[in-house]
C-alpha positions as CSV (number, residue, x, y, z in Angstrom):
1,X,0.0,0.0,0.0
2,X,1.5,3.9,-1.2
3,X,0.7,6.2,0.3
4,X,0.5,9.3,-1.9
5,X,1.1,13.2,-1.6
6,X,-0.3,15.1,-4.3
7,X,-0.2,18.9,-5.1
8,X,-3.8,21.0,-3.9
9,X,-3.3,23.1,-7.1
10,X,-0.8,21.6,-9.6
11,X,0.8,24.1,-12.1
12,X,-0.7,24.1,-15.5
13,X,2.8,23.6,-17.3
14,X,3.3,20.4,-16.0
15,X,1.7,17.0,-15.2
16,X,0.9,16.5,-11.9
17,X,3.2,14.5,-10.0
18,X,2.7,13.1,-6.4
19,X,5.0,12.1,-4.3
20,X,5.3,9.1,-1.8
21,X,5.2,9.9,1.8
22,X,5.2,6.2,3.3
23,X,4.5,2.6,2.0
24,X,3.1,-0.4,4.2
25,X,3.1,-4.1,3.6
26,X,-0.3,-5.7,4.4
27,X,-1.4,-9.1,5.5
28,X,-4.4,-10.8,4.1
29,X,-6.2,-9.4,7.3
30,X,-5.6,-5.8,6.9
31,X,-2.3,-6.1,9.9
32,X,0.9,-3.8,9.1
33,X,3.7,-6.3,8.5
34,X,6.2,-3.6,7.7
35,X,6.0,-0.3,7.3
36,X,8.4,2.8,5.7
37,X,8.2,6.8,5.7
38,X,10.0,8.7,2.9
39,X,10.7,12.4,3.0
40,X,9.7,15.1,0.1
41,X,10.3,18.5,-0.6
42,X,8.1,21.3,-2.2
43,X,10.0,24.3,-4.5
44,X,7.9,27.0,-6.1
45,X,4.6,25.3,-6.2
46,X,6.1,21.5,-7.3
47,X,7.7,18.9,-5.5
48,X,11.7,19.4,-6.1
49,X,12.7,15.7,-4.2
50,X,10.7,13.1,-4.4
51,X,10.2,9.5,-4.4
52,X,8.4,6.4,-5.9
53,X,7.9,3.0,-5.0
54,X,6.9,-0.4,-7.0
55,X,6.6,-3.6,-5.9
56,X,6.6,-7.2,-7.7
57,X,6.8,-10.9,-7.0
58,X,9.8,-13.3,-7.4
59,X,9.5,-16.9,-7.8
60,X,11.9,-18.7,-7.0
61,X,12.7,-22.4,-7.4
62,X,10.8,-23.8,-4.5
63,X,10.0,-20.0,-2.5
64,X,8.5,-16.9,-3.8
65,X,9.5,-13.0,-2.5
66,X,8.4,-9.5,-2.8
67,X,11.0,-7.0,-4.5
68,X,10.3,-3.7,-3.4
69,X,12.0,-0.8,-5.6
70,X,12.2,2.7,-4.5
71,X,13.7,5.3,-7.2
72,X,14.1,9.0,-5.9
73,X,14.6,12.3,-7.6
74,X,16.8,14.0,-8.4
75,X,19.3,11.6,-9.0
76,X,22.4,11.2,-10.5
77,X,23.0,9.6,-13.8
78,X,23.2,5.9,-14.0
79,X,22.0,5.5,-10.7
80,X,19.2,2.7,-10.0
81,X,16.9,2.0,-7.5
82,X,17.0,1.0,-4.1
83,X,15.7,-2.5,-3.7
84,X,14.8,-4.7,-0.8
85,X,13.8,-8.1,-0.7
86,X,10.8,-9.9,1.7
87,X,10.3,-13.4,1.9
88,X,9.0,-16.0,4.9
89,X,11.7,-17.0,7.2
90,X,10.1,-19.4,9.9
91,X,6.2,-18.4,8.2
92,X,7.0,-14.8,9.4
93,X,7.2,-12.3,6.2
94,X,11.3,-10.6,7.2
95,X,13.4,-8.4,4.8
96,X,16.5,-10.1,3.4
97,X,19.9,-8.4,4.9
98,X,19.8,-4.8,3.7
99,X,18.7,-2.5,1.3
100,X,20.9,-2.4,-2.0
101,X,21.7,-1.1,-5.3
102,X,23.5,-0.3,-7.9
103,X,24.1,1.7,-11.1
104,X,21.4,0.1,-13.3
105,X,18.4,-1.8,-13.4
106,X,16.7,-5.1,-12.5
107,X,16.4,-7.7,-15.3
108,X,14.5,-10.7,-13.3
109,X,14.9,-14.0,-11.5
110,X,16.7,-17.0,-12.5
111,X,15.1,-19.7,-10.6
112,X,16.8,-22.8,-9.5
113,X,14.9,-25.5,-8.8
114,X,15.4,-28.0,-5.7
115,X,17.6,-31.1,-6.8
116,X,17.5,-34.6,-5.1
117,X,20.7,-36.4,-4.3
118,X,20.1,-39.7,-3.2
119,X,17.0,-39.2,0.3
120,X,17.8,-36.0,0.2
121,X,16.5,-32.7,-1.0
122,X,19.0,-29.7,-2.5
123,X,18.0,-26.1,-2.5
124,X,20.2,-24.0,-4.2
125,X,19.7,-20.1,-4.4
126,X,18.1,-18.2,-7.0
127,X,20.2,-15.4,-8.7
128,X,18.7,-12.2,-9.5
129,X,20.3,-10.4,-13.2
130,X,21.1,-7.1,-13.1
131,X,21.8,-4.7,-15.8
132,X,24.9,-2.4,-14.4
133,X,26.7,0.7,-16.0
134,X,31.1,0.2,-16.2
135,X,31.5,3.5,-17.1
136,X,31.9,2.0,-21.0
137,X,29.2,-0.4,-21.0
138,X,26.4,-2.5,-20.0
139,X,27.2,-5.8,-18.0
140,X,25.0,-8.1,-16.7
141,X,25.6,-9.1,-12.6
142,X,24.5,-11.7,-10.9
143,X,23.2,-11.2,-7.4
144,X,22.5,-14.9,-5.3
145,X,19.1,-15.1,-2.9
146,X,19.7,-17.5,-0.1
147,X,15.8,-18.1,0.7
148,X,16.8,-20.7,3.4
149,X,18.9,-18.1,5.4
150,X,17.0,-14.9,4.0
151,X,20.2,-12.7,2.8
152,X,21.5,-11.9,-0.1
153,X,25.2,-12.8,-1.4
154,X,27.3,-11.7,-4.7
155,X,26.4,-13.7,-7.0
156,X,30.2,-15.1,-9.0
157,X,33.8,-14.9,-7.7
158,X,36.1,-16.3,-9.8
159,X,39.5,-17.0,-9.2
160,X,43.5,-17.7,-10.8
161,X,46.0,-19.9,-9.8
162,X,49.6,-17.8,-8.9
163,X,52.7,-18.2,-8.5
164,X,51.7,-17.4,-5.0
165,X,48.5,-19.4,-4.4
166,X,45.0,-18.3,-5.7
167,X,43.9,-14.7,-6.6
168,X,40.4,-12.8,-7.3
169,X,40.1,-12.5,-10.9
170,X,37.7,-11.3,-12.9
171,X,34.8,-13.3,-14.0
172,X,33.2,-13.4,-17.8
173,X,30.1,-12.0,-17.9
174,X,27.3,-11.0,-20.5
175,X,28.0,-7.1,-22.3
176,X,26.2,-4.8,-24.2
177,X,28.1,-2.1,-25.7
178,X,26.5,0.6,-27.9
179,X,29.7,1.1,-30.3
180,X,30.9,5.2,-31.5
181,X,32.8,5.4,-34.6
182,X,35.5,8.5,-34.3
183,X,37.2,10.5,-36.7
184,X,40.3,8.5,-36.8
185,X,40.7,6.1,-40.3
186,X,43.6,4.3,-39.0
187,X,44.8,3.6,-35.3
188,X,45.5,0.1,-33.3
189,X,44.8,-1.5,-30.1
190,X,46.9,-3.6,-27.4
191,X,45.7,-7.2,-27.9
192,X,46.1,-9.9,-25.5
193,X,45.7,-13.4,-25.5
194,X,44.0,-13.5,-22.1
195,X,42.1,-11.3,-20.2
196,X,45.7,-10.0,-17.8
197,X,48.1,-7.7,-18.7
198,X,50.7,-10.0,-16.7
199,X,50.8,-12.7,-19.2
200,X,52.2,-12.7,-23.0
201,X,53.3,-9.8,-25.4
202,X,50.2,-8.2,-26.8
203,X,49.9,-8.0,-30.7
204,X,49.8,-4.7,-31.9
205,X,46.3,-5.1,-34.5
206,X,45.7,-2.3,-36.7
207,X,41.9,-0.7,-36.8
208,X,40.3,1.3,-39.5
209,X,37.3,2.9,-39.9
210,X,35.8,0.0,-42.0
211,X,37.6,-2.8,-40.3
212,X,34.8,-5.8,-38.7
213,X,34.3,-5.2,-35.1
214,X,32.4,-7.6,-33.0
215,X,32.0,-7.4,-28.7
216,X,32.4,-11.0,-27.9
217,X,32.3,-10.7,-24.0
218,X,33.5,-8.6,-20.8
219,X,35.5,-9.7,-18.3
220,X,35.2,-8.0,-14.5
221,X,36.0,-8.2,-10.8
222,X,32.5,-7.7,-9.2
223,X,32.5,-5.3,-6.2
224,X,29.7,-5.5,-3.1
225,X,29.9,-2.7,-0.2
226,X,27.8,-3.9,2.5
227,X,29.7,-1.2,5.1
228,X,27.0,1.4,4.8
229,X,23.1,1.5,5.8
230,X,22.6,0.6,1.7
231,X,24.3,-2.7,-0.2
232,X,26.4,-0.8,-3.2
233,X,27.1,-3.5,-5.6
234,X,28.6,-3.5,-9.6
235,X,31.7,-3.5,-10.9
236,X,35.5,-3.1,-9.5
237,X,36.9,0.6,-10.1
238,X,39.6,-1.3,-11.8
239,X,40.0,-1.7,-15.9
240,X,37.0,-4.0,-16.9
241,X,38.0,-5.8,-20.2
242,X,36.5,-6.5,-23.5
243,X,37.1,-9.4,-25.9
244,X,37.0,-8.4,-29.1
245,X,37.5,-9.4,-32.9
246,X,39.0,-7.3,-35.3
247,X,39.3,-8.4,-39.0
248,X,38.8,-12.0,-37.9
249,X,41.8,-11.6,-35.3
250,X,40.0,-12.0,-31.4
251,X,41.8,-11.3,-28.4
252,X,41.2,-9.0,-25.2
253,X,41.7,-5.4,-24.6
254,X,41.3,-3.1,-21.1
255,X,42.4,0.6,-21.7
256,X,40.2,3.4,-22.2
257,X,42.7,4.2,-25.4
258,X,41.8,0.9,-26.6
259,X,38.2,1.3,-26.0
260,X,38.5,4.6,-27.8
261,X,39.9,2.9,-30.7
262,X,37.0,0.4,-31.2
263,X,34.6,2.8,-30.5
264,X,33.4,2.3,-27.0
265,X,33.8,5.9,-25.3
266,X,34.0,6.4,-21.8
267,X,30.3,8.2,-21.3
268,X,28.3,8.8,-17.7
């Protein structure tokens, strides 16, 4: 249930926009399960900040939850929602660890159903897809749902053998990239085997304006900040790479100058 503040006398040079002052979660009975206020502010006859809220169902693999999204204004670019999660833990309706976020947008539920092995009964979490902004590109980040535990965990960490043991690495994931040609008709790009700049000689590949470009995949470190009063989660502050084919030759590249050169600006 939203509930809604609207304007007594809305200005005749814009649509009327209310803004949400609290939001409650109901039982079948009409009893407050949970309950949230949100703050607004009013500037020259219009509401300057602001705040919405939706809400829609999950289900899961073998439990079903209630994804709450709250979007204020204004923002700042690329930012998402702020999500929480509600499912039954012990037949009592709790929220899931913290709110959380991140720089783009929900994409849905990937269920996982419970598996038998042998008498007994598996149940695996569910991972939520989310559609998050590198600075260069789209990615697509997994977050895990642990309905047996009720919290929330990142959803891949991937990891390379050392000289010195095991490392974080970064993990392949699904891109989108929205390519812009430049001005340039020739220039060239650092291209390595594998996505680390600590193994092999790059080749030097040449690029030109009509050369074949294909996005073949992204490779990141995923980041999740669970210090503060909201989960931030995305992607490392470090150089996300691209794997690329140019002309038929594939390999991977990670500076901005090489993103230039194939037409992926830094934008946002």
């Amino acid at each position: 249930m939203l509930h809604l503040k609207r304007l007594a006398r809305a200005r005749p040079d814009r649509l009327e926009e209310p803004a949400l002052s609290s939001l409650a979660i109901l039982d079948a009975s009409g009893a407050i399960l949970h309950r949230e206020t949100f703050s607004y502010a009013l500037e020259a006859g219009a509401f300057s900040e602001s705040c919405m809220a939706s809400a829609q169902l999950l289900k899961g693999g073998f439990a079903t939850g209630l994804l709450i999204g709250v979007a204020c204004w204004p923002s700042a670019p690329s930012s998402g929602e702020v999500w929480e999660l509600f499912g039954l833990l012990n037949g009592k309706l709790r929220r899931f660890g913290k709110p959380f976020t991140t720089d783009g947008a929900f994409l849905g539920l990937i269920p996982n159903p419970p598996q038998k092995r042998g008498k007994a009964t598996l149940f695996l979490p569910d991972v939520m897809h989310f559609r998050v902004w590198t600075g260069n590109f789209h990615v697509t980040v997994p977050v895990r749902v642990d309905w047996m535990q009720g919290r929330l965990m990142p959803g891949q960490r991937c990891f390379e053998q050392t000289g010195n043991g095991l490392r974080e690495s970064g993990c392949e994931v699904p891109v989108e990239v929205e390519r812009v040609l430049g001005d340039q008709d020739l220039t060239f790009v650092r291209l390595f085997a594998e996505a680390t700049a600590d193994m092999g000689v790059p080749r030097h590949v040449v690029v030109r304006k009509d050369s074949r470009v294909e996005i073949l995949g992204a490779k990141i470190k995923l980041s999740w900040d669970a210090s503060h009063e909201v989960i931030f989660f995305g992607v490392d502050d470090q150089d996300p790479w691209l794997k690329v084919s140019i002309d038929g030759q594939e390999g991977w590249i990670h500076t901005q100058e090489d993103f230039d050169a194939v037409g992926v600006p830094q934008a946002g």
